[in-house]
N, C-alpha and C positions, 0 to 999 in steps of 0.2 A: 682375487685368486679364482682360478676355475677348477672346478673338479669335476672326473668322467667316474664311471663305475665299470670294471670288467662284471659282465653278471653272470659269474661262475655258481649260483645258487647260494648254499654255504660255504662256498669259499670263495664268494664278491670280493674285490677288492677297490680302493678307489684311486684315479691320479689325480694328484695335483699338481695343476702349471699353475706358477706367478714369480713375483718380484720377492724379495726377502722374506720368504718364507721361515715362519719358526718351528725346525725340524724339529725339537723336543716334543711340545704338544702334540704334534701329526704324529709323531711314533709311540708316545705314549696312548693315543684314540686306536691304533693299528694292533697294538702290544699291552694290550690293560694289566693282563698280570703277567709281565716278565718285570725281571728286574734286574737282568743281566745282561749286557749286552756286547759285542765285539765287530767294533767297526773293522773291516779291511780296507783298505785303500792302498795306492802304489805311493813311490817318492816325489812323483810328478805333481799329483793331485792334494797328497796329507798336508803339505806348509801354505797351501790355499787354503784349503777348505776344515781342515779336522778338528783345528782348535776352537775353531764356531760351533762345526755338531759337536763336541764332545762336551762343551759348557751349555749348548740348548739341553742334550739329553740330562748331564747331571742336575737342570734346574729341575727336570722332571723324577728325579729321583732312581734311575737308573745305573747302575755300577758300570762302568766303561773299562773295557781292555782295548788293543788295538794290534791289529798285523797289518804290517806296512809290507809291502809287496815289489819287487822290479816292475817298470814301465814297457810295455810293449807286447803286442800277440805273440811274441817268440816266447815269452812267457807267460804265456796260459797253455799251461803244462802240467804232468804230474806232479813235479816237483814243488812248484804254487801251491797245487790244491794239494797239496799232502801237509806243503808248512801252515796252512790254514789250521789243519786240523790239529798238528803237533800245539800249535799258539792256544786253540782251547781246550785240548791236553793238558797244556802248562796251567791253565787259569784256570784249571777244575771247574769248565762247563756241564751242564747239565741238561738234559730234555727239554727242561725247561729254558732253556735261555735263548739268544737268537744272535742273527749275524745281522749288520747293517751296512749295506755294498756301498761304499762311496767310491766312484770315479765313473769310469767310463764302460764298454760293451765289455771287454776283457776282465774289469775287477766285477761287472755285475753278473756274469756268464761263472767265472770259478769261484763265487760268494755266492752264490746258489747252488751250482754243485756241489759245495763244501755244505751248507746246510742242508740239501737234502740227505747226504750220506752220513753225516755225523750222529752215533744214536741213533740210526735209523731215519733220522729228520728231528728238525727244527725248526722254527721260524725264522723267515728275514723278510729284510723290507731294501727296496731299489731306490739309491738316492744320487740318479745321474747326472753324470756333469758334461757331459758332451754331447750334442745337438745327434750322433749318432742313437746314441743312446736314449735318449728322451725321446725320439722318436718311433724306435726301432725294437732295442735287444730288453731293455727295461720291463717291457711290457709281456705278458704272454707264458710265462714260464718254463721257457725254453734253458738249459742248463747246459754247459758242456766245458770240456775241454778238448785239446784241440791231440792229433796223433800226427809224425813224420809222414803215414799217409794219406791223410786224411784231414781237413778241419770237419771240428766238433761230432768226431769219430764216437767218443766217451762223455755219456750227460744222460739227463735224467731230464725229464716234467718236474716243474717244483715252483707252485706258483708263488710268489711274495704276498706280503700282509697290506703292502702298501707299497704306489711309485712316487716322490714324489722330486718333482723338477723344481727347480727351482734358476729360473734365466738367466738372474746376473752369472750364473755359472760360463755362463757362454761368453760373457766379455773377456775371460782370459784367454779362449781358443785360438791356436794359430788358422789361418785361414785356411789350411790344407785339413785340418779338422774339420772345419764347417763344412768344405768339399764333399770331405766323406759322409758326412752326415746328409747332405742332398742328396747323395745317391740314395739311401731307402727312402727318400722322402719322394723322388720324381718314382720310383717302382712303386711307393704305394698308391700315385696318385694314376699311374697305368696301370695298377690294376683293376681298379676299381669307382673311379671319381675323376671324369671328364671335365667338370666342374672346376675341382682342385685340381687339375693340370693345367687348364687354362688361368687361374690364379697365379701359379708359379709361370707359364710364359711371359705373365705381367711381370710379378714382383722376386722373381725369385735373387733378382742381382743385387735385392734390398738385404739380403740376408749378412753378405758379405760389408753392408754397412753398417751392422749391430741393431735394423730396426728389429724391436723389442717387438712393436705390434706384428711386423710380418713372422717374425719368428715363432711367435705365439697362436697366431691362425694355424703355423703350422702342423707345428707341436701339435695343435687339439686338432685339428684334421686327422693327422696321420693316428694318433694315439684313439681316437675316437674309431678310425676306419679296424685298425687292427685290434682293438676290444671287442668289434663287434665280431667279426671273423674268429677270434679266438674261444669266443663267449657258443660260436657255435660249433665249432670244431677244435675241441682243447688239445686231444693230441693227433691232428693232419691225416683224419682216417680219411677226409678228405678235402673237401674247403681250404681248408689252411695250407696245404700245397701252394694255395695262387701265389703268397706271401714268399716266394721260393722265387719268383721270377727274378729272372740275372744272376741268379746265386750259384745254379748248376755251374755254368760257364766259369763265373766268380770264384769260387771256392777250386775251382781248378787251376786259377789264374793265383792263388795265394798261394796253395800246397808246392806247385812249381818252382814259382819265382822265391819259394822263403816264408813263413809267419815276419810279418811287421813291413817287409819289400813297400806292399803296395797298402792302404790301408783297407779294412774292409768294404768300407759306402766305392770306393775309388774300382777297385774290384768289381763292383754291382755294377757300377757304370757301365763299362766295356762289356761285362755278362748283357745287360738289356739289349747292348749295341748288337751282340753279335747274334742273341733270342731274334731281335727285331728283323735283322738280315734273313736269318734261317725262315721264319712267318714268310716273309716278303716272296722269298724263292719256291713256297710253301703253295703261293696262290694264296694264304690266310691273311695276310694285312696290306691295304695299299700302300703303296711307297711314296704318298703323299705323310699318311700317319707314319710311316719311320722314319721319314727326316722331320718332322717335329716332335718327335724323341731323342733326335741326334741334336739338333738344334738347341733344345732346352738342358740337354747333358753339358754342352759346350758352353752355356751362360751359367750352369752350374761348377764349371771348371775341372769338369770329370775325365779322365782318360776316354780316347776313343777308336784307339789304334791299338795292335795288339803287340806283343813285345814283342823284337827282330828275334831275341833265342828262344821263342817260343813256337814248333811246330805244332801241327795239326796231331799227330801222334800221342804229342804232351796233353792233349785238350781230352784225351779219349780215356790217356791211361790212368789220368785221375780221375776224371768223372765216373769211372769204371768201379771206382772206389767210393764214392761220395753215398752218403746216409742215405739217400732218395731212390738208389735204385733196389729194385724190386725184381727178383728172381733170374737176375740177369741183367733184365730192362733199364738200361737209364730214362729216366722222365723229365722231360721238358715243359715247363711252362714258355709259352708262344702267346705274342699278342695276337688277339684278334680284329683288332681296334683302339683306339685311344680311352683305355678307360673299362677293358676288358681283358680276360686272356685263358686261356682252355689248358686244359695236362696233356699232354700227349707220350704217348710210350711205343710208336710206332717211327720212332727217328732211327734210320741205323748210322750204323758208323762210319760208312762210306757216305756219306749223306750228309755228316760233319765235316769230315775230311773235305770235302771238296767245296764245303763252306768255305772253311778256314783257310784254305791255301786262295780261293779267290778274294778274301778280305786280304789277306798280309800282300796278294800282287796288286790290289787295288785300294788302298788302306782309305 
């Protein structure tokens, strides 16, 4: 088993990647004096997974409840995060008690929102099951849910006690999961680690064959790359912006088309794609380095074309909206290189528009 540390000072945290992990003991070292606890998970993930944490934790001496959730981003909603809270309502929770996220970005996204608001806060700890997640929303203590105009409009910082991954999770994923999941995994590796981009040019079409070992470089790659970025910028006063690339675009491409349409990594995809065009037309990245972004998107089996019902208009009036813009300003992260990428807030909207309408004539 490997373990990373976020080094948030007194509020450090540690991940662990490995094989059969015994999730009792790891959240009992996380949670020394709780003794209460309430897993949520959705219907997809509890008949896998719940019956194993819920008899690791009782070995630990923990009291378990459970809220089982609907499956999908169109539900992570108020209504989620409200029946969260109704479920430790019912079970006469207390300050002291905690939540334990099992499933994927969406249960680990409104199981944090729900314990930072509950009482004011509580403890939880991330127990991901999808290569998204382990890689990505697990980490960092980003919270939210999601609004009809906006994804993760409404959310809170709220770090966890503990991530802890555990791999064989990933043997049940459908493939289009894994997909999603390489999308934050190729964005973390442009943003930052040339190195691990060139990794994934090698190996990345191992992922899609269950190799554990490549999967697990990766996982500690990207979890390692975004601990450290988090560790210095906890809430994106500035650093942690980088971690946004493809997401402006992305999160414009989900609010659109629908919560659950496209999935999130799959969304980042086509957001790098069309970042990386914008850079190119920019004078900022050569167009050697955006087709080996496009290139590696396409072995990762990521969208890279923009939808037909999707105009340039659509791409403006949500981003218009999106968390990231600043007194007006939408901000773009743009690569500057394979392995690098700047904020910019000097993009207008005429200057997207005629992005967009030249990608969707020339896809």
């Amino acid at each position: 088993m490997k373990e990373l540390t976020v080094g948030l000072q007194d509020r450090a945290y540690p991940i662990y990647i490995g094989e059969n992990i015994e999730y009792g003991s790891l959240i009992r070292k996380a949670l020394p004096k709780v003794q209460k606890v309430m897993v949520v998970t959705n219907e997809t993930v509890g008949p896998l997974y719940l019956k194993r944490l819920q008899s690791s934790l009782e070995q630990e001496q923990f009291e378990v409840a459970t809220c089982i959730l609907k499956d999908g981003e169109k539900y992570k909603d108020i209504d989620s995060f409200y029946t969260i809270h109704t479920r430790l309502l019912e079970e006469n929770f207390g300050r002291d008690g905690a939540i334990i996220a099992l499933g994927g970005g969406v249960i680990g996204d409104l199981s944090g929102f729900a314990a930072s608001t509950y009482q004011r806060g509580i403890a939880f700890v991330q127990v991901p099951t999808t290569l998204l997640a382990m890689v990505d929303s697990s980490v960092g203590g980003k919270t939210a849910i999601n609004h009809p105009l906006g994804k993760n409009m409404i959310g809170s910082f709220h770090q966890p006690k503990a991530v802890i991954a555990s791999l064989e999770c990933l043997k049940t994923l459908p493939e289009r999961e894994i997909t999603a999941g390489l999308g934050e995994v190729v964005k973390t590796a442009m943003i930052k680690d040339e190195p691990f981009f060139m990794y994934l040019e090698k190996h990345i079409e191992a992922a899609f064959t269950g190799s554990l070992d490549v999967l697990s470089e990766i996982i500690e790659r990207c979890c390692s790359i975004k601990a450290g970025v988090v560790a210095y910028d906890e809430k994106e006063h500035g650093l942690r912006a980088i971690l946004n690339f493809g997401h402006t675009f992305g999160h414009a491409l989900e609010s659109f088309l629908g919560y659950g349409t496209w999935l999130h990594g799959e969304a980042v995809g086509l957001g790098m794609i069309i970042a990386s065009n914008l850079a190119v037309k920019r004078g900022l990245l050569k167009a050697e380095s955006a087709q080996r972004l496009l290139n590696l998107c396409r072995k990762a089996k990521l969208p890279v074309t923009i939808p037909e019902n999707m105009q340039d208009k659509d791409f403006i009036y949500y981003m218009h909206h999106d968390k990231k813009v600043r007194q007006g300003t939408v901000r773009y992260v743009l690569p500057v290189d394979v392995g690098a990428v700047r904020l910019f807030s000097d993009v207008g909207d005429e200057e997207v528009s005629a992005l967009i309408l030249d990608l969707k004539q020339h896809p």
